[in-house]
N, C-alpha and C positions, 0 to 999 in steps of 0.2 A: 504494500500500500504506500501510495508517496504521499509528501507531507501535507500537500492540498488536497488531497481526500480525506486525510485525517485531521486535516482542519476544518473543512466543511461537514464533520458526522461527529466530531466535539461539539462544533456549533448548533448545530441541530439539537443535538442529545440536553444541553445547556438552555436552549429556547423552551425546550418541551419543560422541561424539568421546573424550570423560572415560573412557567406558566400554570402550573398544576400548584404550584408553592403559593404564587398571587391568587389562584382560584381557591385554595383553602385560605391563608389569611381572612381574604373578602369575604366569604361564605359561610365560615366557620369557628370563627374567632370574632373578641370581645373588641380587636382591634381593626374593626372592619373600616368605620369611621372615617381614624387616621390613614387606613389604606385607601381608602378612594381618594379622600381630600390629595394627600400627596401626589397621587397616580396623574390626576386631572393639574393640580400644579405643574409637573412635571413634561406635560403634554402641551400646555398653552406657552410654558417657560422654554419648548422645544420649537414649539412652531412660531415663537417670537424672537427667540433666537437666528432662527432662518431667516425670517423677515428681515431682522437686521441687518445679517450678515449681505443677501442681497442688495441691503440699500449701501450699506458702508462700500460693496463693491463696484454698487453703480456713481459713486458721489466719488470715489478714488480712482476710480479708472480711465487714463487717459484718454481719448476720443483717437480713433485711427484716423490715416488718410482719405480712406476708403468713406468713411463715415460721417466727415465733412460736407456739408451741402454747400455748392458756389455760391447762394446767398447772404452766408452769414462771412 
């Protein structure tokens, strides 16, 4: 087995396992609460993050030649 198969069937095995772990947490315990709240934190602080990252990339990014219009 090379080492990218065995890192994609670590990964896998790790997903599944994270997922079965957050589905007891959530479902099953006193501390379900605090698992959602963070989960849902954690999702909006993920997708605001991207958003940023997007803007910081579009406000830094030189402009090409190519991308110039002869009006300005």
């Amino acid at each position: 087995m090379n080492k990218r198969k065995g890192l994609g069937i670590t990964i896998f095995v790790l997903c599944i396992t994270t997922f079965f772990l957050y589905a007891c947490l959530l479902m099953l315990s006193e501390w379900s609460p605090i698992v959602l709240q963070l989960s849902i934190l954690m999702m909006i602080g993920g997708i605001l993050g991207v958003v940023a990252w997007i803007g910081y990339v579009m406000a830094t990014t030189k402009p090409s030649s190519a991308s110039i219009s002869p009006d300005n």
